[in-house]
N, C-alpha and C positions, 0 to 999 in steps of 0.2 A: 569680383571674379565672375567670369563667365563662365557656361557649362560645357560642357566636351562637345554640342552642337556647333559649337562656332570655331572646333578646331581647323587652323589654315593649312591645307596642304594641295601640294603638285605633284602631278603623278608625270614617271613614265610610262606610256605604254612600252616601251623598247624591252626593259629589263625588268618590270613591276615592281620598281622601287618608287616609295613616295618621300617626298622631303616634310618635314612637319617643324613648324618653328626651325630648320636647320639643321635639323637632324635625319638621318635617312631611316626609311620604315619600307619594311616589305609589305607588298599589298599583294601577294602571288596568293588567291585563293581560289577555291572553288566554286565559289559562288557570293554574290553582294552579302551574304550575312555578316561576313569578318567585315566590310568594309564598313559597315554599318555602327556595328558596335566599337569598332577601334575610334569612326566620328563621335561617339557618344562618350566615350571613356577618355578620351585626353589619349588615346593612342596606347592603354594599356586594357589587358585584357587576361582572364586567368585559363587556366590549360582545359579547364571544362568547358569553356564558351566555345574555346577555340575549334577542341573537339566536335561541338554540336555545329559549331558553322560549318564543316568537313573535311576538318585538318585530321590528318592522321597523326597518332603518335610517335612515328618515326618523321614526320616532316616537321613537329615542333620541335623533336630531339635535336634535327638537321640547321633548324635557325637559331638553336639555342649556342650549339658548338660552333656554326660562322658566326658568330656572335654579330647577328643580323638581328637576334630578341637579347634582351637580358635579363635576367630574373631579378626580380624586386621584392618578393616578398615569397615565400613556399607556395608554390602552384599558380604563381602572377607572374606577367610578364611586361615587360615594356618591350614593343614592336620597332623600334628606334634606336639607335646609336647616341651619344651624349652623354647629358646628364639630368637626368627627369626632373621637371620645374614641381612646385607644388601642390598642382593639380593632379600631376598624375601620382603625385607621390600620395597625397588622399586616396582616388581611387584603390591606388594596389591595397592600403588597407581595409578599404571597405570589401573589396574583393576577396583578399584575403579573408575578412570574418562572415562572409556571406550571406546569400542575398535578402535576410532579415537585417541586417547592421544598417546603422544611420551615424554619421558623422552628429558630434555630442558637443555638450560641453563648448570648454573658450577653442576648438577647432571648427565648432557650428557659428557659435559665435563671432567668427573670423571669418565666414564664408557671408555671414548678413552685413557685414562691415559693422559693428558693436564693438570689435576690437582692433585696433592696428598694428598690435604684436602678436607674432605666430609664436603658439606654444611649442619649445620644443617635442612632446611627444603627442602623436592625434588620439587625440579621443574620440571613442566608439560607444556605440548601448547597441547593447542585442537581447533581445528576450530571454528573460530567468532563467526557462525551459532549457536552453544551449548551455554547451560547455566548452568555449573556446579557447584552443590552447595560444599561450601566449604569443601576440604576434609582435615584431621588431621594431621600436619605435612608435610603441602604441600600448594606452590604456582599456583598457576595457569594461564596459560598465554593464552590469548586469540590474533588468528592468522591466516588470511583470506585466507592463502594460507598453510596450514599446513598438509593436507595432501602429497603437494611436498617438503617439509621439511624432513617429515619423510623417515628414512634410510627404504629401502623396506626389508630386510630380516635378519637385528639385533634385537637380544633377548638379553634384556628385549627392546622394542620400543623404538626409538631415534632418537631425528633430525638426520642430517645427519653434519657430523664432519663440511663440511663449513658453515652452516647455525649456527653450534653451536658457532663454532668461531665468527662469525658474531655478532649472540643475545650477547655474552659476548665483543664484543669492542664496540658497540655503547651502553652497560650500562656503559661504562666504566667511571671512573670519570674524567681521563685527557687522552690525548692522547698516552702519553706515555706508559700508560697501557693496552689501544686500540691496537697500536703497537705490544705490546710484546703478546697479542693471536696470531697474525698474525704470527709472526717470529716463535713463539713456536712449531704453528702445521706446518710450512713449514718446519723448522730446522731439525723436529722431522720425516719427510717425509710424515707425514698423509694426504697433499693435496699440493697442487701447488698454487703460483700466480696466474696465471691463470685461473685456477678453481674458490679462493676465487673474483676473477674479477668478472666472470660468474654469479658468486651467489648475489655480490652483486648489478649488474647489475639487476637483477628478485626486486630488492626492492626500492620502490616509493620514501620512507623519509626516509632517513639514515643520521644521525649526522656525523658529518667529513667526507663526503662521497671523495671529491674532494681531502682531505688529506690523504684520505686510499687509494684511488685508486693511487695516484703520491706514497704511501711508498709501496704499492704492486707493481709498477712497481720499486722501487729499491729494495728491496725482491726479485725479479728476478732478478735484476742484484749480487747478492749477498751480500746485507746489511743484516743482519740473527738478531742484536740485537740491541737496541735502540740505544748503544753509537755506535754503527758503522753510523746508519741512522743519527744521531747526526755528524759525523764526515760527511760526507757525505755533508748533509744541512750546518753546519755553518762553515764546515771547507774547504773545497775544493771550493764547488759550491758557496759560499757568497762571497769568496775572488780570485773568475777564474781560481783557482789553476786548473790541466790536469785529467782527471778521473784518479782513478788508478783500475787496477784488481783486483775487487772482489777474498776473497776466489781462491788465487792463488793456485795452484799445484806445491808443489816442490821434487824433491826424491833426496834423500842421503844416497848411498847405499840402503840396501833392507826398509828403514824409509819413508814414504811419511806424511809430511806437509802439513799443508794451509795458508798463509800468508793473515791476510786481508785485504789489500789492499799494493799491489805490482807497483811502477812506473817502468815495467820492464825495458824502454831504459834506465832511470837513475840509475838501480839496486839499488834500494830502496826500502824497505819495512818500512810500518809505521805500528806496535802491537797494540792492544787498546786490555787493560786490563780493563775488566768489574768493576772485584771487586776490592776495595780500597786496603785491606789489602793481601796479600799472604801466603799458609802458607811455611815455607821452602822449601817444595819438590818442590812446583809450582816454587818459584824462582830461583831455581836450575833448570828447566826444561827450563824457558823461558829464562834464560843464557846459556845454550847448543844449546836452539833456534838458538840465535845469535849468537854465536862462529860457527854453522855450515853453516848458512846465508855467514859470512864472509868466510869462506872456500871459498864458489859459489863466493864471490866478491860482494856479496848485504850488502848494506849496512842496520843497522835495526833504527830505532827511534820507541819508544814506549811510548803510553797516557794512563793516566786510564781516568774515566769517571770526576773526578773534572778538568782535562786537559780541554778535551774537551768540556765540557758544561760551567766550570766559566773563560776561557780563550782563546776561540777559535781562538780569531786574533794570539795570540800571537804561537799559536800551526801554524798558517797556512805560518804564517813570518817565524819559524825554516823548517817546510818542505819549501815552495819558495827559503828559502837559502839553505838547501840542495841539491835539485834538480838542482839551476843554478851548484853548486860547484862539483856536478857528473854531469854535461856538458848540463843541458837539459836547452834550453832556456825557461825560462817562464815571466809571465807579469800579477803578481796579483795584486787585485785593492782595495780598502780598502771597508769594507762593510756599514760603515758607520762616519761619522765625525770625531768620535771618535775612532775610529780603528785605530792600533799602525802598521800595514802593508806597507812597503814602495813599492807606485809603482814602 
């Protein structure tokens, strides 16, 4: 989404209507300030801007009844005829909760593209200190430090990409889906490990905190998706198996690869397929994988995600015996009684 700078509109001078996305908007004011702000806001604006731009209250009363404005929210207006797209429908509530608010949560999160379903109601955070009455089609979060939340120079207002990541893993309902914000927005390059550290360092009570901060340090080592941090925790590190490289780098010919996890003195690589099912092309893809893998002399072993989460010993017993059998001594240890791993 873009921000209200780039809204398209034509004016007339004749009548001082403006057309915006195809809808008609009055531009009749006193001076460039309305015109300014209605370019910033997606064409909506609340009755106190209006005012300060040098609308009198009887001339907004006058666009409200020709229903030349329409009210959107208690004291917000859409400038426009139609039906207000998304953007402005943001706006009026951030408008609505005023001008400390910051679009939150999976609606922040849907402005970084992090998610591609719009929740049906927008979430908001406004500082502790306020008490905002309920506004229509909207949550409200209350948040003692939300001013350093807020992105300083994004339109429409929004936390800022790691605090949004943040609020969205500790509502999470398990961890696994705490994880995969994390992996999303790092994968996707919107912030770093390190950064999400930072941020979450600035917060007092954080659910999983000790488990986010150990899966943001292997996040930095390159675990990018759950069944990798899975493989990781139950399959290497449970059973002493050797780290292997993250997200390795491979070139073949003018092609470059990334191996998930590469034991390079053993020239092993182990794939972990996310999804269950493939459709042809993919398996056709990750079969050229591996015939060009063995070109280089690596050898491949690939898991999807019931591998590694309903079977991990047994997944950690074929990589130990691979490894010894491409020369690498190793000396894994069972993870628990019942583990089928020979030391």
């Amino acid at each position: 989404m873009g921000t209200g700078a780039d809204y398209p509109q034509e004016c007339s001078s004749a009548d001082g209507l403006c057309t915006i996305d195809g809808s008609l908007t009055d531009m009749t004011a006193p001076s460039d300030a309305l015109a300014e702000i209605l370019r910033s806001q997606s064409g909506v604006i609340s009755r106190r801007q209006a005012a300060e731009a040098g609308l009198t209250m009887a001339a907004i009363d006058n666009k409200l009844r020709s229903q030349r404005w329409q009210r959107m929210q208690q004291g917000v207006y859409a400038t426009f005829t139609g039906v207000p797209d998304r953007q402005a429908q943001l706006w009026a509530v951030v408008l609505r909760a005023g001008p400390q608010a910051a679009l939150s949560f999976r609606t922040a999160a849907e402005l970084y593209g992090l998610c591609s379903e719009r929740s049906p109601l927008i979430h908001i955070t406004v500082p502790r200190n306020l008490r905002i009455k309920p506004i229509r089609s909207a949550v409200i979060h209350y948040c003692h430090d939300a001013d350093r939340r807020r992105h300083p120079t994004l339109l429409p207002p929004r936390t800022r990409v790691d605090d949004t990541v943040l609020d969205l893993a500790v509502i999470s309902t398990t961890f696994d889906e705490a994880f995969d914000w994390l992996s999303r927005a790092v994968g996707r390059r919107m912030t770093t490990p390190a950064r999400l550290t930072a941020a979450l360092q600035t917060r007092s009570k954080v659910r999983w905190r000790t488990d986010l901060l150990a899966a943001l340090a292997d996040v930095s080592d390159g675990a990018l998706s759950n069944l990798e941090l899975r493989y990781v925790r139950h399959v290497e590190r449970a059973h002493g198996l050797p780290a292997a490289q993250r997200q390795a780098k491979i070139v073949t010919g003018k092609r470059t690869r990334y191996i998930d996890n590469l034991y390079e003195e053993a020239r092993l690589a182990v794939e972990l397929d996310g999804q269950a099912a493939h459709p042809p092309e993919q398996r056709w893809d990750d079969s050229h994988r591996d015939n060009e893998h063995a070109i280089l002399g690596i050898m491949t072993l690939r898991y999807n995600w019931s591998d590694v989460t309903n079977r991990p010993c047994a997944v950690a017993g074929e990589v130990a015996a691979m490894l010894r059998i491409r020369g690498l001594s190793v000396a894994p240890h069972r993870c628990s009684p019942a583990c089928t791993v020979v030391p």
